[in-house]
N, C-alpha and C positions, 0 to 999 in steps of 0.2 A: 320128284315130279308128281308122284301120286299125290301126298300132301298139299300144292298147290291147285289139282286138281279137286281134291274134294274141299280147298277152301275156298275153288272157285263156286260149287254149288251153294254154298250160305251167304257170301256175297254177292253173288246174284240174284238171290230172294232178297240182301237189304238192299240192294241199289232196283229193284224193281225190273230185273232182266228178267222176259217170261217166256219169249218165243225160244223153241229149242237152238235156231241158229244165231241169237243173239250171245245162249248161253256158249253154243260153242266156241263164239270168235270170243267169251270172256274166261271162258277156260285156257285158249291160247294165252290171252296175255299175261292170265296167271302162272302159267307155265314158263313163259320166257323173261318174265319179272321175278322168277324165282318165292312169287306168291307174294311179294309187295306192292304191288302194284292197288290193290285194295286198301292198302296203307295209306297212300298219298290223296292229301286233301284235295288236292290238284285235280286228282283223277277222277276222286269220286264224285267233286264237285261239277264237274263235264260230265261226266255221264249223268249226272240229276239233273242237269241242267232243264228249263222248259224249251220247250219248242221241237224237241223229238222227243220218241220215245228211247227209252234207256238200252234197247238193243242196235237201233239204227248208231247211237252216241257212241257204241263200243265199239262201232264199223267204222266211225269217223276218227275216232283213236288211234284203230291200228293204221288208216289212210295219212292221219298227220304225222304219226312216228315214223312211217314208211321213208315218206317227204324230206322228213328232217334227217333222217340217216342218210339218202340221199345227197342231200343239199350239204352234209357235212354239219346243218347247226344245232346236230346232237352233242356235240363233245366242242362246239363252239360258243360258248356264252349261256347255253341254254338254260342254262341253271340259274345265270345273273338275273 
């Protein structure tokens, strides 16, 4: 857990996380991704994306994962 904690702080300076509660909610997901989550092109391409900034992107992350574990279409196609 520490480990993805402190590799949340350097990937959050590359994806341009600045506000401290942006960094936090990217510290969680680093934590519950077991620190991969900065891996996935996926992810880091949402979070750079234009139109927010990159802390608001990481609040809309945990909100659609939320969703999809919910709705089940985490472990259902999600990957196809």
């Amino acid at each position: 857990m520490w480990g993805a904690t402190l590799a949340s702080e350097r990937t959050a300076d590359e994806l341009g996380i600045r506000t401290e509660r942006g960094r936090a909610r990217w510290a969680y997901v680093m934590v519950v991704s077991d620190g991969k989550a900065a891996d996935l092109p996926e992810v880091r391409s949402f979070i750079q994306e234009k139109g927010a900034s990159p802390g608001a992107r990481v609040k809309e992350l945990i909100g659609h994962t939320v969703d999809a574990l919910r709705s089940g279409n985490a472990f259902n196609g999600a990957a196809s």
